[in-house]
C-alpha positions as CSV (number, residue, x, y, z in Angstrom):
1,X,4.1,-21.3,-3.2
2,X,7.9,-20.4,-3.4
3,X,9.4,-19.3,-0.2
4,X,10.3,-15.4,-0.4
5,X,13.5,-14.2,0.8
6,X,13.7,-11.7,3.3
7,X,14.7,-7.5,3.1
8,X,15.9,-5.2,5.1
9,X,17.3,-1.8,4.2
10,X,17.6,1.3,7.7
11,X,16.5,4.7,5.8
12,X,17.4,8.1,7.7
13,X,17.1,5.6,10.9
14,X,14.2,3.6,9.8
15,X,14.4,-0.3,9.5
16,X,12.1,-0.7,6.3
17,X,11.4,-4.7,6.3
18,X,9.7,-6.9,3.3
19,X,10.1,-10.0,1.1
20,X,11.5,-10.4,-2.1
21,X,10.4,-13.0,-5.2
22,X,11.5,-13.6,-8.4
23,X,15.4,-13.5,-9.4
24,X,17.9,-10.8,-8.6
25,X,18.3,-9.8,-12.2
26,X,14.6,-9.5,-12.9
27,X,12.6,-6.7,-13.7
28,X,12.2,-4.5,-10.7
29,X,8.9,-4.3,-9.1
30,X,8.8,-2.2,-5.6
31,X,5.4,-3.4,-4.4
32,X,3.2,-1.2,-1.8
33,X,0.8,-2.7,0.6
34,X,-2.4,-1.3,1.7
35,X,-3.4,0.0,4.9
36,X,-2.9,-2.0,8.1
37,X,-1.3,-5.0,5.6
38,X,2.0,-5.4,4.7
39,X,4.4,-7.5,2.3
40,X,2.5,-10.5,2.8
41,X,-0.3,-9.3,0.7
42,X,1.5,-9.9,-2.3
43,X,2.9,-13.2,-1.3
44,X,0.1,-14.8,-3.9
45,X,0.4,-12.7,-6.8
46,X,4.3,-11.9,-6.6
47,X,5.3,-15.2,-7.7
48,X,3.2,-15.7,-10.7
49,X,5.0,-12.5,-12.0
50,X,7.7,-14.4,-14.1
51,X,10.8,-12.7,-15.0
52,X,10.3,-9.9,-12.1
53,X,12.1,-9.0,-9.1
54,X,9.5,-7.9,-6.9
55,X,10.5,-6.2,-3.4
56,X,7.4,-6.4,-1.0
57,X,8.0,-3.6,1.9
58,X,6.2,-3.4,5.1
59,X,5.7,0.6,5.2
60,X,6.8,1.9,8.3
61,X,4.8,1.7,11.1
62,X,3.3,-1.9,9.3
63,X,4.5,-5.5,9.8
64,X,8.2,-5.5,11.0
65,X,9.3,-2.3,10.0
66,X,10.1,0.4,12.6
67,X,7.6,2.9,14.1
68,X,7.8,6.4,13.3
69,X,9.3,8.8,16.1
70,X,6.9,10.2,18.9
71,X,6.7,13.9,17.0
72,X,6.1,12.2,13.5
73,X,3.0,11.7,11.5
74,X,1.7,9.1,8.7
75,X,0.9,11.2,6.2
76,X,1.2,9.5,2.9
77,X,4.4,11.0,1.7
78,X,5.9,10.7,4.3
79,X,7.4,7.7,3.5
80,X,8.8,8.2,0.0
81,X,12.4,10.1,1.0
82,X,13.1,6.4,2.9
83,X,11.4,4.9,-0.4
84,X,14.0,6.9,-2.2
85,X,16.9,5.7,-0.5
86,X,15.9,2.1,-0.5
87,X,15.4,1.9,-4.2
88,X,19.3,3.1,-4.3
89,X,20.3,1.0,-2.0
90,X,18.8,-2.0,-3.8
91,X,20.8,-1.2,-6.8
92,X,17.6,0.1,-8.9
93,X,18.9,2.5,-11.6
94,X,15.1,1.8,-13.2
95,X,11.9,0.3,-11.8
96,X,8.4,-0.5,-11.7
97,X,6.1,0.6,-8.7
98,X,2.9,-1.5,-7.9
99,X,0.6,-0.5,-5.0
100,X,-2.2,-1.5,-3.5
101,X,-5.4,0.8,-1.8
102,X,-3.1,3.1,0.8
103,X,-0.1,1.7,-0.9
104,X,-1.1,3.2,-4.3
105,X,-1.8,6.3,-3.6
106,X,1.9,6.1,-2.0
107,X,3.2,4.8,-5.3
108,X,1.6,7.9,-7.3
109,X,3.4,10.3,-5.3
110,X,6.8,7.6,-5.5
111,X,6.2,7.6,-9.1
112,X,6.5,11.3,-9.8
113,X,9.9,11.9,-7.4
114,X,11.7,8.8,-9.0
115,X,10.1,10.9,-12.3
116,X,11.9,9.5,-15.6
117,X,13.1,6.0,-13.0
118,X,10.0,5.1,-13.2
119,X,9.3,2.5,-16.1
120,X,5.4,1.7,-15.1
121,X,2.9,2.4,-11.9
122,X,0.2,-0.1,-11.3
123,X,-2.3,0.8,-9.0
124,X,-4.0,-2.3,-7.5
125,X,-7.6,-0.9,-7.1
126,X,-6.3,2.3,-5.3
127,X,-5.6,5.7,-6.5
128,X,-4.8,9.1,-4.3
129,X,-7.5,9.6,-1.2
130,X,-10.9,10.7,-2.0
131,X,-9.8,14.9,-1.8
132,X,-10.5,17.3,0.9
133,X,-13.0,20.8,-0.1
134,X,-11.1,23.2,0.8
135,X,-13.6,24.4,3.4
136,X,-13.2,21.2,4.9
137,X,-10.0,21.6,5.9
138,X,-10.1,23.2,8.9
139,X,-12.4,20.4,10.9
140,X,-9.9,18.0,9.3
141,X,-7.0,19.8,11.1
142,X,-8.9,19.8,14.2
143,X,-9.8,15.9,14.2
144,X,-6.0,15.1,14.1
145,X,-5.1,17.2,16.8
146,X,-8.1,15.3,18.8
147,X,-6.6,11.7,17.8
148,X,-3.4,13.0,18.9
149,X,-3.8,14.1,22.4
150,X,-5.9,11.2,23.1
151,X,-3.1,8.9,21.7
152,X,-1.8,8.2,25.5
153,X,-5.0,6.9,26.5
154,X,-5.0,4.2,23.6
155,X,-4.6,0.5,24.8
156,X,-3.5,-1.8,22.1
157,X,-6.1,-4.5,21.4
158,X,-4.7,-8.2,22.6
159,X,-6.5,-10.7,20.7
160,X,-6.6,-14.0,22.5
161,X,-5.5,-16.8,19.8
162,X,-5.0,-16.1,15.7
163,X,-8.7,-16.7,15.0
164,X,-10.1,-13.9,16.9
165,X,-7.6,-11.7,14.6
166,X,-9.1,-13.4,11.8
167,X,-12.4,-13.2,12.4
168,X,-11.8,-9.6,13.6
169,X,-10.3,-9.2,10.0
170,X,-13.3,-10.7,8.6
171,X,-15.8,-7.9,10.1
172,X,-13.7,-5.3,7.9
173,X,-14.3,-7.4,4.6
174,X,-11.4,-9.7,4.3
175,X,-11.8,-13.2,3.5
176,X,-10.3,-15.6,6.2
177,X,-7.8,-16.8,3.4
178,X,-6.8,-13.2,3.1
179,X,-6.5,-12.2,7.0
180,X,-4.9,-15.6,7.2
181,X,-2.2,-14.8,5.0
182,X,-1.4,-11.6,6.5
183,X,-1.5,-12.6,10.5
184,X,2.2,-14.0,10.3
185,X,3.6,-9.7,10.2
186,X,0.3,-8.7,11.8
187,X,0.8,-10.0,15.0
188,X,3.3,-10.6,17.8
189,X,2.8,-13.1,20.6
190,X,3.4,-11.7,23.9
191,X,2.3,-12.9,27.5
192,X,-1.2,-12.2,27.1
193,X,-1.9,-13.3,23.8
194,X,-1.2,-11.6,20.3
195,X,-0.5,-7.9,19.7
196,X,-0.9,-5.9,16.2
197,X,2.0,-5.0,15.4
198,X,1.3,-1.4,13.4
199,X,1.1,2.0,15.3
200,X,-2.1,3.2,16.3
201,X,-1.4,6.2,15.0
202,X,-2.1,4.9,11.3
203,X,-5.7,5.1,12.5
204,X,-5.6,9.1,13.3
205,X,-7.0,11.5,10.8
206,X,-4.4,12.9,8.9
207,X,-3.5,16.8,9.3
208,X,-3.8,17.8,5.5
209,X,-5.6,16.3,3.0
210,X,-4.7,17.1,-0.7
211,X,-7.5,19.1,-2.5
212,X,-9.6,18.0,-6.0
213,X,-6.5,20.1,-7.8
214,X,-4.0,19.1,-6.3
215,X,-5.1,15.5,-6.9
216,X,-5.3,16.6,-10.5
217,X,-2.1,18.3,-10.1
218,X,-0.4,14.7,-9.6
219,X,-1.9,12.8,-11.9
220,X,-1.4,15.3,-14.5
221,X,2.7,14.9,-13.7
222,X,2.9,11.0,-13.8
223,X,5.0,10.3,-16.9
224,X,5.2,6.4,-16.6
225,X,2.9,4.0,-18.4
226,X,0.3,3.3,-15.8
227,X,-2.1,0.2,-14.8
228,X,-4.9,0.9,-13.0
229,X,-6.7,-2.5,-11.9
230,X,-10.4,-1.6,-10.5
231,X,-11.9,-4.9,-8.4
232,X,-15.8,-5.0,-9.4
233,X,-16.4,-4.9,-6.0
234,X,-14.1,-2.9,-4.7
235,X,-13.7,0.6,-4.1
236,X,-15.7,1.7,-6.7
237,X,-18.7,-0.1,-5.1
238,X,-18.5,1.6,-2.0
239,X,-20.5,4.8,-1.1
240,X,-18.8,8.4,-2.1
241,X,-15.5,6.4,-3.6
242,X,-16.8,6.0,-7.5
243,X,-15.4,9.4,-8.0
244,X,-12.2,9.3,-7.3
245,X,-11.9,5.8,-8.6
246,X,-12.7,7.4,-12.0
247,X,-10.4,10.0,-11.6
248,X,-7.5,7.9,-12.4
249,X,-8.4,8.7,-15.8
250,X,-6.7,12.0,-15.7
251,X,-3.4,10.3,-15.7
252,X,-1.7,10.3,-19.0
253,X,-1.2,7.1,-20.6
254,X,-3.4,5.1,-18.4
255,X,-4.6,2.4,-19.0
256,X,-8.4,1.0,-16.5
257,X,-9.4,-2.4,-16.2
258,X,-11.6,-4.4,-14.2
259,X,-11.1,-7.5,-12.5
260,X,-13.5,-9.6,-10.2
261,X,-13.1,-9.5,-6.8
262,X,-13.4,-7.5,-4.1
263,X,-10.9,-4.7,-2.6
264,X,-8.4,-7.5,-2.0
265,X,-8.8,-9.6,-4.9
266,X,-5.0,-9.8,-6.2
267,X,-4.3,-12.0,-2.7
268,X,-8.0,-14.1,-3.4
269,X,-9.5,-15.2,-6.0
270,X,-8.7,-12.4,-8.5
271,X,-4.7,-12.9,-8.1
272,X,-4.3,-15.3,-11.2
273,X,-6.0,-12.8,-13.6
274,X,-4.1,-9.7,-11.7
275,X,-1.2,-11.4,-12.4
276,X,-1.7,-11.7,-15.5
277,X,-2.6,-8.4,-16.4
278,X,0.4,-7.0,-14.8
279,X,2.7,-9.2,-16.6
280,X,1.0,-8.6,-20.1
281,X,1.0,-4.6,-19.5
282,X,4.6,-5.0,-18.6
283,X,5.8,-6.5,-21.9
284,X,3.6,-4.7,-23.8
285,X,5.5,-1.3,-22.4
């Protein structure tokens, strides 16, 4: 597997960190991991992308890149004025945006600000967050005000060795080749064993949750081509979750495939045939 090289680009005071394949005049590819991963998750698929530049980024608060300040939140737009900035500062007049379960549904609100800069979105069986009723909202608020003030009673887990992590990984549905290949930005070793490196407060409830229309709302403005890879056992297998998987067909020139696999099938077994559809849909667009 070719070694990556590493990123890092500071965004309004952020440190965004990642890994970059392919070479620097390829197509580029800003690549957005799922929740609690990072750019290591794409360390089997990036490669087999030929031709293509893609820039893995640990979101903030994930793998090596800096927590957010003590007032700030994890909302998922948060992130995309830093996104913003570090497509600029990369030097990318035009790119692609791939993303990955949280990481898509960042990469369908970064494909409609970077608007006509946007060449394709591929959404790697992910789409926006299953949307809040409007009568929900209230008990939603309430929940993140609960995770918050109990936020300085939270002690970090401290897993003893790398297989505990992994086999802790395991119980959530990874593979061990998949929690394996993630540990390396997961983890720091400290005195007492190893230490997850992402902020507990990606684990709160978030604040606001977009509505069915606003959902709609988004989709509807999405101008780029779009890819929308759906693992056969993957979200759309799970309880309450077939819905909004299908509502990816309201984006405008979409295109919905399937692939085998489960939810994190482009870093297992699904990763050749991912890769392949990626790279097809590219130079077919």
């Amino acid at each position: 597997m070719p070694e990556p090289r590493s990123v890092s680009v500071t965004a309004d005071g952020l440190r965004y960190t990642g890994l970059e394949w392919g070479p620097q005049d390829g197509e580029p590819i800003m690549a957005l991991h799922g929740w609690l991963d990072n750019a290591l998750s794409f360390s089997v698929v990036a490669p087999k992308l030929e031709g293509c530049r893609v820039v893995a980024l640990d979101l903030s608060g994930q793998g090596f890149s800096d927590h957010r300040s003590p007032d700030a939140t994890y909302h998922i737009w948060d992130d995309i004025p830093q996104l913003l900035s570090v497509a600029d500062q990369l030097g990318f007049e035009k790119l692609a945006v791939a993303g990955h379960s949280r990481g898509a549904a960042i990469a369908v609100l970064l494909a409609c600000a970077l608007r006509e800069r946007c060449s394709h979105l591929v959404l790697l069986d992910g789409m926006l967050p299953h949307p809040l009723e409007e009568k929900n909202v209230p008990s939603q608020f309430e929940q993140a005000q609960i995770d918050h003030r109990e936020l300085s009673a939270y002690r970090g887990r401290i897993f003893k060795d790398i297989e505990e992590y992994v086999a802790a990984r395991r119980r959530l549905g990874f593979s061990e080749q998949s929690a394996r290949l993630i540990a390396p930005r997961a983890l720091v070793e400290t005195s007492d064993g190893f230490r997850l490196t992402h902020d507990p407060r990606l684990n709160h409830a978030s604040a606001i949750k977009l509505t069915p229309a606003m959902c709609s709302a988004f989709y509807s403005a999405l101008s780029a081509p779009t890819l929308a890879l759906i693992a056969e056992n993957g979200l759309r297998a799970r309880a309450g979750l077939a819905d909004a998987v299908e509502s990816v067909s309201e984006i405008p020139n979409c295109v919905v495939e399937s692939v085998p696999g489960g939810h994190h099938t482009h870093m297992e077994e699904g990763a050749e045939r991912v890769a392949e559809r990626i790279t097809r849909f590219l130079r077919s667009r």
